[in-house]
C-alpha positions as CSV (number, residue, x, y, z in Angstrom):
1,X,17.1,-4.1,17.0
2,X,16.1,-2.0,20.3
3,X,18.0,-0.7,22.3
4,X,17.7,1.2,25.4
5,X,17.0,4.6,26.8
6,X,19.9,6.2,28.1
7,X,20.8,8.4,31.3
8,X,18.6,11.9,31.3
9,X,20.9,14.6,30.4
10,X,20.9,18.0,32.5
11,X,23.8,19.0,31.3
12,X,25.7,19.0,27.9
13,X,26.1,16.5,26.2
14,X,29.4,16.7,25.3
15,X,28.4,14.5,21.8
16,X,30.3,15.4,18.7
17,X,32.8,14.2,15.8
18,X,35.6,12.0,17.5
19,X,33.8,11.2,20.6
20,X,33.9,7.0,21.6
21,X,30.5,5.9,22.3
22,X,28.7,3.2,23.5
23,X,25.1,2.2,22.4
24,X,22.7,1.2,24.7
25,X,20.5,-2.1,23.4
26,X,17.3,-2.9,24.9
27,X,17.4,-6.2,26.6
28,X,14.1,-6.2,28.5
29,X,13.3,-9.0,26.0
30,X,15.4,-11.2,28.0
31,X,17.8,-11.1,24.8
32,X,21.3,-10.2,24.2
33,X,22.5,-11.0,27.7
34,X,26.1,-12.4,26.7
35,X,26.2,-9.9,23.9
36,X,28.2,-7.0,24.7
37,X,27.0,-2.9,23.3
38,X,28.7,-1.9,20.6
39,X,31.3,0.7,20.6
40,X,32.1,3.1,18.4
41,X,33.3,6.3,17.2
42,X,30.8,10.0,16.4
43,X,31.8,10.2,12.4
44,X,28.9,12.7,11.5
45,X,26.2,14.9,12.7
46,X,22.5,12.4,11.9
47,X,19.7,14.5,11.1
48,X,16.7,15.8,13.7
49,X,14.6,14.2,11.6
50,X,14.3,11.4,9.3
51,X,14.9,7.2,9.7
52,X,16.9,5.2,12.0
53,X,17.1,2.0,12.9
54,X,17.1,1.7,16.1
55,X,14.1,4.3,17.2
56,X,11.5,6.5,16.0
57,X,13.3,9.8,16.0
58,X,11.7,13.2,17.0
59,X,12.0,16.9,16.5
60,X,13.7,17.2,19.9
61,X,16.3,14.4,19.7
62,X,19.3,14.6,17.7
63,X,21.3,11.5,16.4
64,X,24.4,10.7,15.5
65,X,26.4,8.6,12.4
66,X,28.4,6.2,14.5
67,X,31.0,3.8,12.9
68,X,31.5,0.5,15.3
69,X,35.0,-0.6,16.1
70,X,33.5,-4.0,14.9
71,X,30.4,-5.1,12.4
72,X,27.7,-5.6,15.1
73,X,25.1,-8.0,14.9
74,X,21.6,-6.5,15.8
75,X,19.9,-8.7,19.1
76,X,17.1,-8.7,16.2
77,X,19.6,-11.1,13.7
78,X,20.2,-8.0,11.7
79,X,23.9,-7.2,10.2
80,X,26.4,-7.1,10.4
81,X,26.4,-2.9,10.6
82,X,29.6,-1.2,9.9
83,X,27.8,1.9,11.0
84,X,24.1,3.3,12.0
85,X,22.1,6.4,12.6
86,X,21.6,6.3,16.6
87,X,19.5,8.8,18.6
88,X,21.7,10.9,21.0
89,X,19.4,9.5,23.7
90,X,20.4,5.9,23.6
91,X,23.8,7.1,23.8
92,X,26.6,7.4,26.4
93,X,30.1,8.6,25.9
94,X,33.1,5.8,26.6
95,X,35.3,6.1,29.5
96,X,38.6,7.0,29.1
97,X,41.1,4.6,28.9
């Protein structure tokens, strides 16, 4: 499943336990157009380092545990996740509602 890079962030990021996110998918494949991100919920802190599924993490970006508010199906066939390791990068914090 790919997904796509998020907004640059100057400022921060305001990430943490509790916040709603969404994650950004990569659809430069042409895939996925009818297929909404998924939406979830921060549950834990992912580490610097280590394996993902979505990206090749590095030293300098953080991840997050994220529990979706629905099993997602990866563009990829992959799934249904309950939840995933996601970079902080291909992140972006739900409006309120």
């Amino acid at each position: 499943m790919k997904l796509r890079e998020g907004p640059a962030r100057d400022q921060p990021s305001g990430f943490g336990v509790g916040a709603q996110v969404i994650v950004h998918l990569d659809r430069t494949d042409g895939r996925g157009f009818l297929q909404d991100d998924p939406v979830g919920i921060i549950i834990a802190a992912g580490q610097t380092l280590g394996e993902t599924p979505y990206a090749p993490p590095t030293a300098d970006d953080p991840s997050w545990i994220v529990e979706f508010e629905e099993p997602f199906t990866g563009l990829d066939g992959s799934g249904p996740h309950r939840s995933a390791k996601v970079p902080e990068r291909l992140l972006e914090l739900a409006p309120l509602q």
